[in-house]
C-alpha positions as CSV (number, residue, x, y, z in Angstrom):
1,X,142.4,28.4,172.3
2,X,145.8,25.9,172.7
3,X,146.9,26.8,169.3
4,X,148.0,30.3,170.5
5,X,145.5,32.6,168.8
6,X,143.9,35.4,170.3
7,X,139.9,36.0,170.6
8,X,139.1,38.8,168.7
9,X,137.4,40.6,171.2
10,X,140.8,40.4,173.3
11,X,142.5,42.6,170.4
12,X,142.1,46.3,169.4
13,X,139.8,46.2,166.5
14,X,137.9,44.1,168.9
15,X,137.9,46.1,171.5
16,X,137.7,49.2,169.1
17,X,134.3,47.6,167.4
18,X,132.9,46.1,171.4
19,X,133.0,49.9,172.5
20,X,131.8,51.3,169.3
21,X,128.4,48.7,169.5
22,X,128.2,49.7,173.4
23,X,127.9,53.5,172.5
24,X,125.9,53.2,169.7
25,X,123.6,51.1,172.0
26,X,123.5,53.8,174.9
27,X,123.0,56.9,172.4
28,X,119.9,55.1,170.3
29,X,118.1,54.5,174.1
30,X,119.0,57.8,175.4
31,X,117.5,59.1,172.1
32,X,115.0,57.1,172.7
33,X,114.0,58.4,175.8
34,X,114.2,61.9,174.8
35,X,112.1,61.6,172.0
36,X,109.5,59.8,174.4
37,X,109.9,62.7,176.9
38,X,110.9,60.3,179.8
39,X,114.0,62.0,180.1
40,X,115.1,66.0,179.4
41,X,111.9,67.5,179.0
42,X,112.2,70.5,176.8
43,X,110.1,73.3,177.5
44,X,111.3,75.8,174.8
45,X,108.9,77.5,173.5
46,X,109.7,76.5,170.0
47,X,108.9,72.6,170.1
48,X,106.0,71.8,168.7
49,X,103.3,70.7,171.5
50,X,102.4,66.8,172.0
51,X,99.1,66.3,170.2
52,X,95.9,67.3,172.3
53,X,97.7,70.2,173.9
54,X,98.5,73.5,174.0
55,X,101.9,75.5,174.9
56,X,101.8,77.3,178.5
57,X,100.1,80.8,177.8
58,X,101.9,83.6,176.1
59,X,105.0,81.5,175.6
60,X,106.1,80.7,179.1
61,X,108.2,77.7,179.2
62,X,106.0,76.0,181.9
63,X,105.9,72.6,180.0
64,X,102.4,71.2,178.6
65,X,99.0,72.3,180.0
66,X,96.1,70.3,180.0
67,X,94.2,69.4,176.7
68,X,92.6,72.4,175.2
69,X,89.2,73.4,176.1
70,X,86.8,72.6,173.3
71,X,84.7,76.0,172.0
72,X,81.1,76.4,173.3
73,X,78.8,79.2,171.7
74,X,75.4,80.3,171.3
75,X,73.1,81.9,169.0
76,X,70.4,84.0,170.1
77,X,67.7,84.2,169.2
78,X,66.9,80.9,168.5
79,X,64.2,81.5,166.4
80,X,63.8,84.7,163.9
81,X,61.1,85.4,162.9
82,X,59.8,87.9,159.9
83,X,56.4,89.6,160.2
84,X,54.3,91.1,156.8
85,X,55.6,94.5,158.5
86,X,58.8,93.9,159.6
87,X,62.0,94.9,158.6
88,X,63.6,92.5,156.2
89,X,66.9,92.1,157.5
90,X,67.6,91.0,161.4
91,X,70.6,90.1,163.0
92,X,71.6,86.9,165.2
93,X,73.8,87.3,167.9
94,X,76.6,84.8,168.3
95,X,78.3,84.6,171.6
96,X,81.7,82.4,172.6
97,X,80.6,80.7,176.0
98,X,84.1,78.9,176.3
99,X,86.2,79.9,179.0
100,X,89.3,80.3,177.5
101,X,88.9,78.6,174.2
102,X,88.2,80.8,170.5
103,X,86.3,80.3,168.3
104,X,86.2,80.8,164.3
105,X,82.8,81.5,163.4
106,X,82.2,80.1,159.6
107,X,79.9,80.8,157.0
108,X,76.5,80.3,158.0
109,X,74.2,77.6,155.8
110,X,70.7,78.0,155.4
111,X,68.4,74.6,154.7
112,X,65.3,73.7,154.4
113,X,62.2,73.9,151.6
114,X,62.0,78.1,151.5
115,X,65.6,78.7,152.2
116,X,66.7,80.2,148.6
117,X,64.4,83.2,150.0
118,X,67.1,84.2,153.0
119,X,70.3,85.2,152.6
120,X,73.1,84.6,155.3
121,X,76.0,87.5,156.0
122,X,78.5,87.9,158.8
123,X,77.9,90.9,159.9
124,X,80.1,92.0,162.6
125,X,81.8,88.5,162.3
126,X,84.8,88.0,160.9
127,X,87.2,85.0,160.2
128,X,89.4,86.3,162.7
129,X,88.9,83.7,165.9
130,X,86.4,84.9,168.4
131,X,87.9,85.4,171.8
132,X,86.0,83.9,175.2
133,X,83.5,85.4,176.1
134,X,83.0,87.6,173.1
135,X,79.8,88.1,170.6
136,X,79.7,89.5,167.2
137,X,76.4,89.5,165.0
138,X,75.1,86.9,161.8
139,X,72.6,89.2,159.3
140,X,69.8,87.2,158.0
141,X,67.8,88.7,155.3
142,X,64.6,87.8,153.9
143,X,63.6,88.2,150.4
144,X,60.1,87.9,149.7
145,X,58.8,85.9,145.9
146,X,55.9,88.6,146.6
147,X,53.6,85.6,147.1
148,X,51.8,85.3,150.1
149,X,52.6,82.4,152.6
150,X,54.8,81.1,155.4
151,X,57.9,80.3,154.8
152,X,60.7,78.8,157.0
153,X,64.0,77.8,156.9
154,X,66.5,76.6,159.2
155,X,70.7,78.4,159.8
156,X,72.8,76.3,160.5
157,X,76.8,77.8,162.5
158,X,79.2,74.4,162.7
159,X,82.7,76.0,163.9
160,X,85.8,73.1,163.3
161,X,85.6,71.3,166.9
162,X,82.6,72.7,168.5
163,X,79.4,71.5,168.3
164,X,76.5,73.0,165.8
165,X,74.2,75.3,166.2
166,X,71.0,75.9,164.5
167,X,68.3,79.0,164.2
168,X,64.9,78.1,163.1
169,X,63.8,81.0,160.8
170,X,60.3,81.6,160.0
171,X,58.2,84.4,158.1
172,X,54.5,85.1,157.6
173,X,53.4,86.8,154.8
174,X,49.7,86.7,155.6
């Protein structure tokens, strides 16, 4: 630098642009970091959740629980069956075993050679979630072809992110 200029970083617009990169610098890692969580962990109620969690209960701003609790259930009984004399309509109780988790209980499906002989309803069930520990009621019914026979079919519950149940049906018409 003998011939008497100046370095552009040693003049204001230098300086003015080296400070401007700097900051711009430090505010994309700081959002960054945020954005990651590593640093100013918001636990407003408002922000969505991090995938595989849920929100503290009722709104408390207590950060992130655990992942969610996957819905269990049952169906009892597991095997309905229709006698000659027996009324033509029974009902299948369906029961949340989760401890904390609820479950929406779908439309039932009914498969299997005789099947277009039953009819599936909900019953007491609704497509409001079922809380833990609760049990509402699946009406089968059966509607005889007026032949005599056995016939059986197979219902079928599959809630979103539980695991499916089945009820074998059966009915003697001998």
């Amino acid at each position: 630098m003998s011939d008497g200029r100046r370095s552009f970083w040693s003049s204001v617009p230098g300086a003015v642009t080296g400070l401007a990169g700097l900051l711009t610098a430090v505010v994309g890692l700081l959002t960054l970091l945020v954005q990651l969580d590593v640093i100013g962990g918001d636990d407003s109620p408002d922000r969505p959740p991090t995938a595989g969690t849920t929100p503290a209960p009722g709104g408390a701003t207590g950060g992130v629980q655990s992942p969610t609790e996957a819905a269990t259930f049952t169906l009892k009984p597991d095997t309905l069956e229709f006698k000659a004399t027996d009324a033509r309509r029974r009902d299948i109780t369906v029961k949340n075993t989760s401890k904390s988790a609820t479950l929406v209980v779908p439309q039932p499906q009914l498969t299997g050679t005789d099947s277009r002989l039953f009819s599936a309803a909900f019953g007491t069930c609704t497509s409001a979630p079922l809380v833990a520990g609760g049990s509402c009621t699946l009406t089968v019914t059966f509607a005889p072809s007026g032949l005599l026979g056995n016939y059986n079919a197979t219902l079928q519950v599959a809630p979103a992110g539980a695991r499916a149940e089945e009820v074998q049906i059966r009915a003697s018409l001998i």
